[in-house]
PAZA-864917 format. One record per residue (C-alpha): residue number from 1; residue in one letter; z, x, y. Coordinates in steps of 0.25 Angstrom, whole numbers. Each point is the difference from the previous one (the first is absolute). Layout:
N
   pos   code      c3      c1      c2
   NUM      A       Z       X       Y
...
# end
This chain:
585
   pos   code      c3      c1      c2
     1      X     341    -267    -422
     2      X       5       4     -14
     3      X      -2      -8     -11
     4      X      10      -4     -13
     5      X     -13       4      -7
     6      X       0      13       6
     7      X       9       7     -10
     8      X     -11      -4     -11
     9      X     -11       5       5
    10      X       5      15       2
    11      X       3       0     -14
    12      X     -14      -3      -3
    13      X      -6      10      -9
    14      X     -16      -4       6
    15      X      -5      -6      12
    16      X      -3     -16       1
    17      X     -14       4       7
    18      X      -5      11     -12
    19      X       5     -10      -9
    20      X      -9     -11       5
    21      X     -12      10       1
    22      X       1       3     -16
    23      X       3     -14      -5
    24      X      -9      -8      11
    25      X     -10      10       3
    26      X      -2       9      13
    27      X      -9      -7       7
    28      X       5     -13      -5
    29      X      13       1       7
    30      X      -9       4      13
    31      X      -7     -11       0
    32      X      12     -11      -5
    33      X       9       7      13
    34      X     -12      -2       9
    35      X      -1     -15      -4
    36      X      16      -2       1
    37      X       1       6      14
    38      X     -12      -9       5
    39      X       8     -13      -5
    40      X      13       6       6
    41      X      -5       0      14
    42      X      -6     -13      -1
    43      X       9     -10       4
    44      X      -7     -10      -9
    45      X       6       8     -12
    46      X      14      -2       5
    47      X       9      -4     -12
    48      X       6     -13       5
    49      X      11      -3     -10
    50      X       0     -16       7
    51      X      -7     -10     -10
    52      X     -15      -3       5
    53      X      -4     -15      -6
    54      X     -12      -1     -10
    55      X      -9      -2      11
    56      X       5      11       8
    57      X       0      11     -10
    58      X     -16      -4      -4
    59      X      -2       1      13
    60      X       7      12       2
    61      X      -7       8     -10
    62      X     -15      -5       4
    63      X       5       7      13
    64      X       4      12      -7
    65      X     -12       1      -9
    66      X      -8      -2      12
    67      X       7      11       7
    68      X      -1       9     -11
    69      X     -15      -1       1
    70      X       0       3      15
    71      X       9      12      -3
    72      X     -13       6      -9
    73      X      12       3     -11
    74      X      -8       2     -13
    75      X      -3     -15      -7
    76      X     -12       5      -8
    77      X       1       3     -14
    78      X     -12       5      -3
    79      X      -4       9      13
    80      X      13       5       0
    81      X       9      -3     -13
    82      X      11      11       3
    83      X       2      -7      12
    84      X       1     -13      -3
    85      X       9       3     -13
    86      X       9       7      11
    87      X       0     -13       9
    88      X       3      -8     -10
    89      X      13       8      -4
    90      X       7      -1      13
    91      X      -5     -15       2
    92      X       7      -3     -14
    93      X      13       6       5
    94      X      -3      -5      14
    95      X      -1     -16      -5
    96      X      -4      -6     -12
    97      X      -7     -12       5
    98      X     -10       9       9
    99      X      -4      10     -10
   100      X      -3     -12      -9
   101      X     -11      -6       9
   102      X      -6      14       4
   103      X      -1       2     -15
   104      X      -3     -13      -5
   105      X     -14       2      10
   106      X      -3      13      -3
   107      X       4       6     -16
   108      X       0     -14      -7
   109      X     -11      -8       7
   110      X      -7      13       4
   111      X       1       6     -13
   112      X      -3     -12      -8
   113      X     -13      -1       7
   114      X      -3      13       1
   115      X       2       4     -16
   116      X      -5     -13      -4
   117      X     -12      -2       9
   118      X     -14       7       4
   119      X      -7       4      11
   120      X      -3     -14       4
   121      X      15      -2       5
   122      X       1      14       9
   123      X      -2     -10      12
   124      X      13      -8      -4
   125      X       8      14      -2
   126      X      -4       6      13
   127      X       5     -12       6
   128      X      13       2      -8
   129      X       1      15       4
   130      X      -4      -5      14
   131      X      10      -9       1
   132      X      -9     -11       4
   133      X       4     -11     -12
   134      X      14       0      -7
   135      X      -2      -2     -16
   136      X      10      -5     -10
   137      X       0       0     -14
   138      X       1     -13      -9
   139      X       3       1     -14
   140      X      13      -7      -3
   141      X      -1     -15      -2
   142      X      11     -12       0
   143      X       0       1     -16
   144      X      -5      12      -3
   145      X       5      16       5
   146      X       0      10     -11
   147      X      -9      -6     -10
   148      X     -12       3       9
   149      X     -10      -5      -9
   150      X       5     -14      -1
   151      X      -2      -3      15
   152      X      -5     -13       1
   153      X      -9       0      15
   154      X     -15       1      -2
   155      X     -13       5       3
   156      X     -11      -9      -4
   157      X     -14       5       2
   158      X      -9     -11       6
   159      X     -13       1       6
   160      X       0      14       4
   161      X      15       0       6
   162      X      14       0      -6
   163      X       9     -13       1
   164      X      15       5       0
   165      X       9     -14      -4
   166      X      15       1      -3
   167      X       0     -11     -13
   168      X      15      -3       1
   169      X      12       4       9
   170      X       3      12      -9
   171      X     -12       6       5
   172      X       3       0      12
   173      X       0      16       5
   174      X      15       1       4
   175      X       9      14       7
   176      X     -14       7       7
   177      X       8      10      10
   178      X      -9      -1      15
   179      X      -6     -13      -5
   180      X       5     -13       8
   181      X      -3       4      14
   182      X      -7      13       0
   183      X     -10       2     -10
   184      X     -13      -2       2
   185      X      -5       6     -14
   186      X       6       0     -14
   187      X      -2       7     -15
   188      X       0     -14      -7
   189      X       0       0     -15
   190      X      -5     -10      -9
   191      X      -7      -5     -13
   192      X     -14       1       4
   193      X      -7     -11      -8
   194      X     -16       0      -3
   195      X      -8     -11      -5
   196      X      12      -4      -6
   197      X       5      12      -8
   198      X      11       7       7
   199      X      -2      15       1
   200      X      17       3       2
   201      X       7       6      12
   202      X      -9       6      12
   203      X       3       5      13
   204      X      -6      -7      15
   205      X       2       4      15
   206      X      -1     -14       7
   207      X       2       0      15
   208      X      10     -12       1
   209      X       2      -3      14
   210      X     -10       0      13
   211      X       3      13       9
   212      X      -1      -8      12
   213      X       7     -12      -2
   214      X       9       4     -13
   215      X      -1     -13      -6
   216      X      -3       2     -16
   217      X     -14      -2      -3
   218      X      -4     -13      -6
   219      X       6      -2     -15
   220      X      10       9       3
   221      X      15      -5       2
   222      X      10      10       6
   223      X      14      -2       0
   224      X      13      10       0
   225      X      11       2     -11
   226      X      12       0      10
   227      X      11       8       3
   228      X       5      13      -7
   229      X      12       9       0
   230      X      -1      15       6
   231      X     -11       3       7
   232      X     -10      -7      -6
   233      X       0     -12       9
   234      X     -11       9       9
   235      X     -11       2     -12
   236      X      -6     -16       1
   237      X      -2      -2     -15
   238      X      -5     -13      -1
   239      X      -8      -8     -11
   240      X     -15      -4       1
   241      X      -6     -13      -8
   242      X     -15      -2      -2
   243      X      -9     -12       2
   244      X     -12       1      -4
   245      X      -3      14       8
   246      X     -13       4      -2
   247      X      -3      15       2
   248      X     -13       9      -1
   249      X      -2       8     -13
   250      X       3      15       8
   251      X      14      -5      -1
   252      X       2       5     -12
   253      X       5      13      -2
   254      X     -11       6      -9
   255      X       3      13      -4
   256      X      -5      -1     -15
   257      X      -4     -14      -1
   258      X      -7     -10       9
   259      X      -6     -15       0
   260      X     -14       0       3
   261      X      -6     -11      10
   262      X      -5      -9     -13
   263      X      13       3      -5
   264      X      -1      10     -10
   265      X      14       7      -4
   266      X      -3      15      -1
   267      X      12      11      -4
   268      X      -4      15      -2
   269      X      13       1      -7
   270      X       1      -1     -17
   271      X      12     -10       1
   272      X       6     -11       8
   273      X      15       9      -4
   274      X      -6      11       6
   275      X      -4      -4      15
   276      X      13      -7      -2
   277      X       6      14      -3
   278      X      -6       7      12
   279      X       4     -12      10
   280      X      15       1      -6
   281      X      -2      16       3
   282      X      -5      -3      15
   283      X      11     -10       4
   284      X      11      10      -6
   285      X       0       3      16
   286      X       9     -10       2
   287      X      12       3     -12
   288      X      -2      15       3
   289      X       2      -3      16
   290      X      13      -7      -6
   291      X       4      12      -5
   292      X       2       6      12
   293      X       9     -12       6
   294      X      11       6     -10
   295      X      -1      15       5
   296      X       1      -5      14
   297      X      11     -11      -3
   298      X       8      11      -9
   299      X      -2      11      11
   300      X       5     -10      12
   301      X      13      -4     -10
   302      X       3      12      -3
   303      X       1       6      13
   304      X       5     -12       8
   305      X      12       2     -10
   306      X       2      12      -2
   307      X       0       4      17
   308      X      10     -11       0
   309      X       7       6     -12
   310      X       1      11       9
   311      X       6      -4      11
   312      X      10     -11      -7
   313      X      14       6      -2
   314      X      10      -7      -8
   315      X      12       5      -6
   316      X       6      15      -3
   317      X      11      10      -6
   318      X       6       0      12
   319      X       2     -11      12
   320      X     -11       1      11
   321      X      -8       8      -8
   322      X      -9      -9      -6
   323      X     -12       4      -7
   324      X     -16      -3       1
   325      X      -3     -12      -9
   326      X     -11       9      -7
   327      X      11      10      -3
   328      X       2     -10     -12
   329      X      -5       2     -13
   330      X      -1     -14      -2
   331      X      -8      -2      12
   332      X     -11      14      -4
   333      X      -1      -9     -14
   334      X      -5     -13       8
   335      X      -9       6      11
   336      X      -5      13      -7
   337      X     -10      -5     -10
   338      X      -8      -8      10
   339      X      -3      11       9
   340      X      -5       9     -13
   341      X      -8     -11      -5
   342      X      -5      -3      15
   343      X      -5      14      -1
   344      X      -6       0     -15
   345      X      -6     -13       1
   346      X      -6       5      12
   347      X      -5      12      -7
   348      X      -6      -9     -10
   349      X      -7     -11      10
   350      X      -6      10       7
   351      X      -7       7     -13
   352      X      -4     -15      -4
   353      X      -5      -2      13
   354      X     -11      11      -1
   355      X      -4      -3     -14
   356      X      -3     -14       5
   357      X      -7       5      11
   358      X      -9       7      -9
   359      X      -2     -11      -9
   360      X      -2      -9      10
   361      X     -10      11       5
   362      X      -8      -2     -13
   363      X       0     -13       0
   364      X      -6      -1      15
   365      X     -12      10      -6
   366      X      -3     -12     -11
   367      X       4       8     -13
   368      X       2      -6     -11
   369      X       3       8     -11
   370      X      10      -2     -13
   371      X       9      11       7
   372      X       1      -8      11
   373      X       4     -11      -7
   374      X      11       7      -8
   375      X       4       4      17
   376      X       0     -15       3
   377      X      11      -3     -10
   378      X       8      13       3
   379      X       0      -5      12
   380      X       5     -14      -2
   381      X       9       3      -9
   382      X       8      12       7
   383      X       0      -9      13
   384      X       5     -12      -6
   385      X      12       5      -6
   386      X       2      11      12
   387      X       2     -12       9
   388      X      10      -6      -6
   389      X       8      13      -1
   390      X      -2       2      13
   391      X       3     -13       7
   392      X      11      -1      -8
   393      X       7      14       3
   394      X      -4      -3      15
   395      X       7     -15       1
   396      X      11       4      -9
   397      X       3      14      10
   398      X       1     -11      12
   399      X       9      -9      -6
   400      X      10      14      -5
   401      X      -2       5      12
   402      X       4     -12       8
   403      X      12      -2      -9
   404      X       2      15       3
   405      X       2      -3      14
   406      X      13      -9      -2
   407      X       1     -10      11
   408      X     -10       6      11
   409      X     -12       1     -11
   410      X       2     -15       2
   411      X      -3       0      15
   412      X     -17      -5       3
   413      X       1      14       9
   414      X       1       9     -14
   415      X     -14      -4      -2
   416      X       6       0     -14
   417      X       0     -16      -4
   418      X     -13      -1       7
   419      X      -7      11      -8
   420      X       4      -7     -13
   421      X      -6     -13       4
   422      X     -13       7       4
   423      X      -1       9     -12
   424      X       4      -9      -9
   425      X     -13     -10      -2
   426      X      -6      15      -4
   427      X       5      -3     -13
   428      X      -8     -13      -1
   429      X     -13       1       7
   430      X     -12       6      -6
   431      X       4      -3     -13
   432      X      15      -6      -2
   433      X       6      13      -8
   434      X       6      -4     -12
   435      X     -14      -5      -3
   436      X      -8      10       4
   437      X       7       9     -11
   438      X      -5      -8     -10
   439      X     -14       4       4
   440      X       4      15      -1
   441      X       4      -2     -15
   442      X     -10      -8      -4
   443      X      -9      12       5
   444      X       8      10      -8
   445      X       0      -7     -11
   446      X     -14      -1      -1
   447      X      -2      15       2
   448      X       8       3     -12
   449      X      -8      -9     -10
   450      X     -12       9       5
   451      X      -5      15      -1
   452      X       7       9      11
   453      X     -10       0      12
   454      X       2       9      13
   455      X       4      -7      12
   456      X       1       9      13
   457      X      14      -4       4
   458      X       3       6     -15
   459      X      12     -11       1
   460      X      -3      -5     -14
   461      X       1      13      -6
   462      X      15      -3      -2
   463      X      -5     -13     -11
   464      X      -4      12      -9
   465      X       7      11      -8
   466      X      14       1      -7
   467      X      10       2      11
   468      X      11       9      -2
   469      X      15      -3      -3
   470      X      10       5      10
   471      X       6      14      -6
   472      X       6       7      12
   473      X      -3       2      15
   474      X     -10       7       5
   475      X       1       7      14
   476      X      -6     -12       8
   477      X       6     -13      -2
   478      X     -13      -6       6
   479      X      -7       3     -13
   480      X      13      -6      -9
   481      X      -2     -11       6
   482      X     -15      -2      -1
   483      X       0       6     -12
   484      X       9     -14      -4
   485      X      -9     -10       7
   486      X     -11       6      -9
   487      X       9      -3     -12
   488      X       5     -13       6
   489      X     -14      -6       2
   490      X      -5       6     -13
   491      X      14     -11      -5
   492      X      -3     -10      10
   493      X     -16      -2      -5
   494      X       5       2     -16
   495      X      10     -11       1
   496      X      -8      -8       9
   497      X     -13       0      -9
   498      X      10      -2     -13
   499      X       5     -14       7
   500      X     -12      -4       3
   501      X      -7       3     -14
   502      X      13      -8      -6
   503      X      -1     -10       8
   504      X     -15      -2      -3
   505      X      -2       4     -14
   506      X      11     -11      -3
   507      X      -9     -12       6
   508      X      12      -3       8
   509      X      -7       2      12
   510      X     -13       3       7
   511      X      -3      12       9
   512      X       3      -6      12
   513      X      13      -7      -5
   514      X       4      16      -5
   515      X      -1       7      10
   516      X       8      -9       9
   517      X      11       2     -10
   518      X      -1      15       1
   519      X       2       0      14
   520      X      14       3       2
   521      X       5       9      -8
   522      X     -13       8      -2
   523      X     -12      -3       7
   524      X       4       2      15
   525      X       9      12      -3
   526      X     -12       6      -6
   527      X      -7      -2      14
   528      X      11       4       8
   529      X       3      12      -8
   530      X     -15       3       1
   531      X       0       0      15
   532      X      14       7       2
   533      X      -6      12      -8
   534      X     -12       1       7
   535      X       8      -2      12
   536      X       9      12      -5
   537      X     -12       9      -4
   538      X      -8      -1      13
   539      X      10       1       9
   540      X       4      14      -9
   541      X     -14       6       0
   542      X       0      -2      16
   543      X      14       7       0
   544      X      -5      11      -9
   545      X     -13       3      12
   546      X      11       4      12
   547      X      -1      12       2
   548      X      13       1      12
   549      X      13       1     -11
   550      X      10      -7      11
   551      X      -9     -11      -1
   552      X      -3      -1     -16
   553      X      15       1      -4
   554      X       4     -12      10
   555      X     -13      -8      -6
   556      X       3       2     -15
   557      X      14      -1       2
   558      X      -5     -14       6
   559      X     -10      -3     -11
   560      X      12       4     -11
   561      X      10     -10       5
   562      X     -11     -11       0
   563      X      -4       4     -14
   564      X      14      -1      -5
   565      X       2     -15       8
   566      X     -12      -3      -6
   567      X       2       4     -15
   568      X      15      -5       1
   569      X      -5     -15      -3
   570      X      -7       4     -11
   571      X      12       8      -7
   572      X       4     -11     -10
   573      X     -14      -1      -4
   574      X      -2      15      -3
   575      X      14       0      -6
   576      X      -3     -10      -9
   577      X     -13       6      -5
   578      X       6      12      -2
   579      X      -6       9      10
   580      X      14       8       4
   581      X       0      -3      16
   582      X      13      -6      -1
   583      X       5      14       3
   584      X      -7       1      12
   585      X       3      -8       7
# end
């Protein structure tokens, strides 16, 4: 049976398989093609496009997590994190709502546990590699989200156990995905109070409800937060309220501090900012998963649309032949750049991804060195301004895409509209983004005021130096354009450290109170343009490795047209400064 699409892929200058085996990986593809075939021919993962009621789809995804443990497909991340990476890419295009469980379990509440804990919680991360309990990780509140150290829900030290009290209704834990009918164990934070003095934010796993009977342990009140849009209806966040729980002092998660039977507060680090630095650092698992929820939502827009693109006809020189909507420059200009940036935003997560493996790796082996912690804010800062990046290009690819369609992109059978709903609280959760950015400047600020120290991600490297003006092009217009970012975040930090000195030096206002006012127009450019570039540069250097030349000139001509969308909203800016890219773009 011949296919409208047909035609396009005999014009194709590379194979769709050798193109997946550079950018995914070999043995990657193997393993992901393994996983989607065993889904295919299980009649469980039939795609039903009727709409299941919230209590259908969480039941329907505790079958479908059962099964996906009865089919041995690779749920461990740490015997087999290749594997599991892999299962958790074909779940996330597969369905939102499942993946979200699975990962909720295994990278946050596992993670969490296993980068903040010691040897005396192995028996709780056997049982979560087995399987045996499902964990959930609380750390948002009623009142409080973002501003982690505010959290109000407590953990009193008392007679050689912790009493853990919610003090008003804004300390209620609120949004925990896996929490209201599954979980059985949970990452709880909360101020840990000793003989009175409060020792800040820690970390707790709490088994919450019996195994047996699933009822919530006494002190504990579980409840759920209600229906969602998307596919998020299946991941059972709920909200948890305690009572007077009382749990045993192992609870805490103790890697670098502990609470003695007689209640002696003991922290093996030099600072209460620096265990903070390192927990900030661990639980960037969450906002660097996120940014993959772009490359996939980009990569499913893009070529939903564009197929369709493909097959649509409308209009012509001459009646009755009418010509493939893609054929339209209009149409290439809409669609194109989501499927470049899919491809160098997924050059760059997958880089990221290793370097926080090896951090995390490090962190595991108890190190605490200064280099370390320079890592820890690398870390945080690159993930928290590459998260709204990303989530942003991927929910914004949906919605063109779907427009993109006309009338059909409208129909519950493109997938389209119901992408967007499940992709779009990406762009809120695990830190709401425009928020989130914030946290990057202030970080980039800070290095600036202090002596240049080497980091191993080298992303600050571009904070230093006098950039260079645009003169003429260069043979690659990858380097133009990095070459630009370097200048425009070399602008961006000098205006943004200007605005706040005035505002400051002036006694008009208080540092908190400046850098809100530097927000808009400098600030959270600055973090943006500091992720686009590194963005940008990763996703080069990968592109300068390949070695098969079909391949590298489709992938640079890819990472070129996402460099120049990318630069494009910044042009007024480097116009203004007098940097000369007008005349490239």
């Amino acid at each position: 049976m011949t296919s409208p699409l047909d035609e396009y892929r005999r014009k194709a200058t590379i194979k769709s398989q050798e193109l997946r085996d550079v950018v995914e990986g070999e043995d990657n593809v193997k393993i992901k093609d393994q996983i989607y075939e065993a889904l295919r021919k299980d009649p469980l993962f039939a795609r039903n496009y009727d709409r299941p009621s919230l209590e259908q789809l969480r039941e329907l995804n505790h079958r479908r997590w059962k099964r996906i443990v009865e089919l041995n497909l690779p749920l461990d991340q740490y015997s087999d994190p290749q594997g599991y990476q892999c299962l958790m890419e074909v779940l996330e295009t597969y369905d939102q709502g499942l993946s979200a469980r699975l990962a909720l379990h295994s990278s946050v509440f596992g993670m969490a546990v296993a980068s903040m804990g010691t040897k005396r919680h192995d028996d709780i991360l056997e049982k979560t590699r087995r399987n045996e309990i499902v964990g959930c990780f609380c750390l948002t509140e009623l009142g409080h989200g973002s501003n982690t150290q505010e959290i109000q829900t407590t953990a009193t030290f008392d007679s050689g156990e912790f009493i853990f009290n919610c003090p008003s209704e804004q300390a209620i834990k609120c949004w925990a995905g896996n929490l209201s009918h599954s979980a059985t164990h949970a990452v709880v934070f909360a101020q840990l109070y000793i003989q009175g003095k409060c020792e800040g934010v820690h970390a707790f796993v709490l088994q919450v409800r019996d195994p047996l009977t699933f009822e919530p342990l006494p002190g504990i009140v579980i409840g759920d937060m209600g229906e969602k849009p998307g596919a998020w209806n299946g991941v059972e966040n709920g909200w948890m309220e305690f009572k007077n729980h009382r749990a045993p002092l192992w609870t805490l998660l103790n890697k670098g501090c502990e609470v003695t039977a007689t209640g002696k507060y003991v922290s093996s680090y030099k600072t209460s900012a620096e265990r903070q630095s390192v927990s900030l650092g661990a639980l960037s698992i969450g906002r660097i998963g996120i940014i993959g929820k772009g490359v996939i939502a980009s990569g499913l827009a893009a070529t939903i649309a564009i197929r369709y693109s493909a097959c649509r006809r409308q209009f012509g020189e001459t009646k009755g032949d009418e010509l493939p909507v893609i054929e339209y420059p209009l149409q290439q200009h809409r669609l194109f750049p989501y499927l470049a940036g899919h491809f160098a935003i997924r050059l760059f997560h997958k880089k990221l991804m290793e370097h926080f493996t090896n951090y995390i790796i490090r962190i595991m082996q108890n190190e605490k060195s200064d280099e370390l912690m320079e890592f820890s804010k690398e870390i945080h800062a690159l993930s928290a301004a590459a998260k709204p990046v990303s989530t942003w290009f991927g929910v914004e690819a949906l919605g063109e895409a779907r427009r993109a369609c006309g009338g059909h992109g409208f129909l519950h059978s493109s997938r389209l509209n119901e992408l967007r709903d499940s992709f779009d609280p990406s762009q809120t959760f695990e830190g709401e983004n425009y928020m989130i950015l914030q946290q990057t400047s202030n970080i980039l600020l800070q290095k600036i005021r202090n002596p240049r120290t080497p980091t191993p991600m080298c992303t600050f490297d571009c904070l230093y130096g006098t950039p260079k003006l645009f003169s003429d092009f260069n043979s690659d217009i990858v380097n133009d354009i990095i070459d630009a970012y370097k200048w425009l975040i070399h602008y961006y930090i000098k205006q943004t450290a200007a605005d706040l000195s005035i505002e400051i030096d002036n006694g008009k206002k208080c540092p908190f109170s400046a850098r809100n006012n530097v927000q808009v127009h400098r600030a959270q450019q600055l973090s943006i343009a500091y992720a686009e570039l590194t963005i940008i540069d990763w996703s080069r250097q990968f592109v300068d490795e390949v070695e098969q030349l079909p391949i590298k000139k489709v992938l640079h001509r890819l990472v070129a047209l996402y460099s120049l969308f990318s630069i494009e909203k910044h042009s007024t800016t480097c116009y203004m400064g007098q940097f000369r890219v007008f005349n490239i773009l």
